[in-house]
N, C-alpha and C positions, 0 to 999 in steps of 0.2 A: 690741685687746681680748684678753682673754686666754685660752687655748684652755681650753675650757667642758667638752671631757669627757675627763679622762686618768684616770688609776686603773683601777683592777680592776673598781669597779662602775660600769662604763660598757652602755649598752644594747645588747643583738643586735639590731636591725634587722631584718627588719621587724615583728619581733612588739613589739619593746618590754619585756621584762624584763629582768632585771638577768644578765649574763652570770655571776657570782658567785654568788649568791644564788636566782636564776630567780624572783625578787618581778617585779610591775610596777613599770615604771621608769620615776621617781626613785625607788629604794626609799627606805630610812631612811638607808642609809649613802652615797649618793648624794648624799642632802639634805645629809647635814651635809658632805662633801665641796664643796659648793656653796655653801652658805653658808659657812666659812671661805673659799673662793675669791675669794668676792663680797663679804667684809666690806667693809662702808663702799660699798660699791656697789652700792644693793637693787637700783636702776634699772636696770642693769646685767644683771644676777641676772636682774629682771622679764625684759625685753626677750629676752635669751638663752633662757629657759624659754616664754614665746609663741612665739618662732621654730620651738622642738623639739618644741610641742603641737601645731603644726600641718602639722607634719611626720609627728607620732606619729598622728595624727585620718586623714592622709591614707593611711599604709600602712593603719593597721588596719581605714576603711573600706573597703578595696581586698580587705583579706582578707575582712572581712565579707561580701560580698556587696553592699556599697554601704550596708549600716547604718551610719549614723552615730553616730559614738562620741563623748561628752562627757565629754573628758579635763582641766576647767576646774579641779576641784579637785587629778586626780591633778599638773598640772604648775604652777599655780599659788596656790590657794588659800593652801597651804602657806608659801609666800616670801614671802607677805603681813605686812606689820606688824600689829601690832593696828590701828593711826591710820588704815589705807587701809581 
């Protein structure tokens, strides 16, 4: 697989923004950073981005106070086709 976060707009951990930008992260430039990455490999793309939601769900409940965060659109809704 291919390494899934290189660039500049890559996350600080454990908040989850963009280290560039301080958007939440995937920002915008993130995305398309990823989707070029992933051309021709949405599945790919999917699979990587669930792994990193639930990664992301896990610190920021942690910071939370244990509130749970519904991070479904920030890290996937996006990399969805229209067809899925």
């Amino acid at each position: 697989m291919t390494a899934p976060l290189t660039g500049p707009h890559t996350p600080v951990r454990p908040i989850w923004l963009c280290r560039v930008d301080a958007r939440p992260w995937p920002c915008g430039e993130a995305k398309l950073a990823l989707l070029a990455r992933y051309d021709g490999d949405r599945p790919g793309l999917l699979i990587l981005l669930s792994r990193l939601s639930v990664e992301a769900t896990d610190h920021l409940t942690q910071l939370d106070s244990g509130r749970q965060a519904d991070l479904t659109d920030r890290f996937l809704t996006w990399a969805r086709t229209p067809a899925d």
